[in-house]
C-alpha positions, 0 to 999 in steps of 0.5 A: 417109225413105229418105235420112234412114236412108241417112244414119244408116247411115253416119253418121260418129263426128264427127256423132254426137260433134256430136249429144252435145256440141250436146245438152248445149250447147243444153239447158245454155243452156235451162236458163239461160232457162227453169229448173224449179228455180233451184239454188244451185250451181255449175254447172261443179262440179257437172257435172264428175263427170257429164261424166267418166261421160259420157265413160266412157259414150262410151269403153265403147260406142265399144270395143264398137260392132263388136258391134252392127255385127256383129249388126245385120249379121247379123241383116239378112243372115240375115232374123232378127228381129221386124220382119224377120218382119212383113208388108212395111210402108211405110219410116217405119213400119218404122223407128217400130216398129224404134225403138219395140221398141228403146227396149223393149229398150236402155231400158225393160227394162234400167232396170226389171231395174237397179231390181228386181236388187239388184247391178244397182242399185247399180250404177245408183244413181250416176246417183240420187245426184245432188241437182241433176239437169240435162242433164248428168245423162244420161249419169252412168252408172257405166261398169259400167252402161255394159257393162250397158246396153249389153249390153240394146242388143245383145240388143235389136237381135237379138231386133228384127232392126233394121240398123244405120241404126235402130239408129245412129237409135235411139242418137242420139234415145235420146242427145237425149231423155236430155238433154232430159227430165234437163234442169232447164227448166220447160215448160208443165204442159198442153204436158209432160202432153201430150207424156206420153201418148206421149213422155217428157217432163220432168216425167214422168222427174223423178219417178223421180229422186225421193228416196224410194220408190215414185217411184224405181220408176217411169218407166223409159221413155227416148224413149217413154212408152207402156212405162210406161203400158202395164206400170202403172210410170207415176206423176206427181208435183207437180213443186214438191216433188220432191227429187233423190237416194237417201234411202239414200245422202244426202251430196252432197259424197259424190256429187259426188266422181268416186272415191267414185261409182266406189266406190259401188257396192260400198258399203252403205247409209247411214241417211237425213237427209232428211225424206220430205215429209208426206202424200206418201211 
């Protein structure tokens, strides 16, 4: 344990370049052996606009990663901090809690404000509005969401007290898991319901990109699946009948255009054009 925080204390930009493209390439290609839905699309067309966001995303955190650098520091050097204040524990505890507390406050706490704050969630609602999600899903995140998110990050690791090492270890399993659980595969349903007790899986974060309420309102969780389950946000739906996108903004073609989704959130709401399916919503 100690030399795998070592390692992420300093890890290098390259490695980290190598964690998101390997991410995206690896789940691109389980999504090509083990699909949940055989969508009718093309799949580098549609994952044009979503790279861009992705690429914003990266831009955004790289111009302000001196930030968290600076508060990770100075947080550690002036013994700040929830796990700075606890009793001394073993190293791979510190470094569970230290992630667990900032997948709390980077992901859970930031994605349920974004639902709840009306300018905050058209903000988010660019990363709704795709009808085919996938692993390139993840990152498609308006980069005013960007600056959002990443400000709840930086509150995180204040409020936590957590050094750098966990926090470059909780970016890069936040990056991993995002991509894994966006991904359009098809585990099996009793391995994806166990995985749930504890992690997010798949089938569990599909239902938030359901089309319709109260599903979009549920399942704000990222890595760990316990926020949910311990604040009631937690809810499951039959993977069969799920239908991606916002029933408010119901155009594909618009939202698969990378000028209309930077413009989207200053847009109102549009009447919907797709049923909600009967006895469900």
């Amino acid at each position: 344990m100690e030399s795998l925080i070592n390692y992420f204390e300093t890890i290098p930009t390259l490695h980290r370049s190598l964690i998101l493209v390997g991410g995206i390439t690896l789940f691109w290609l389980l999504e090509g052996l083990l699909p949940l839905y055989n969508f009718k699309y093309k799949k580098w067309k549609h994952a044009i606009p979503n790279l861009f966001f992705t690429l914003t995303t990266v831009i955004v955190n790289f111009a302000l990663a001196f930030l968290l650098l600076s508060c990770a520091d100075w947080v550690t050097a002036n013994d700040l901090g929830i796990i700075n204040w606890l009793p001394e524990m073993p190293l791979w505890l510190y470094a569970l809690l230290g992630v667990l507390l900032l997948d709390f406050f980077g992901a859970y706490l930031a994605h349920y404000v974004e639902h709840k704050v009306k300018p905050l969630w058209m903000i988010h609602i660019v990363h709704h509005t795709d009808h085919k999600v996938d692993t390139t899903t993840a990152n498609r995140h308006h980069p005013l969401e960007s600056v959002i998110r990443f400000a709840f990050t930086l509150a995180g690791v204040f409020i936590v007290g957590a050094p750098i090492a966990l926090v470059m270890l909780y970016q890069s399993l936040s990056l991993v898991a995002t991509q894994f659980t966006h991904a359009n595969i098809k585990l099996p349903k009793k391995l994806d319901k166990a995985m749930s007790y504890f992690l997010v899986s798949p089938d569990m974060h599909k239902v938030h990109h359901h089309y319709v309420l109260p599903y979009t309102d549920s399942n704000y969780g990222n890595i760990f699946s316990v926020w949910d389950r311990l604040f009631g946000t937690y809810m499951e739906f039959d993977r069969e009948k799920l239908v991606y996108g916002v029933d408010v903004f119901p155009d594909e073609a618009e939202n698969s255009s990378i000028a209309n989704l930077l413009k989207q959130p200053f847009q109102k709401y549009k009447a919907p054009t797709v049923k909600p399916i009967e006895g469900k919503d």
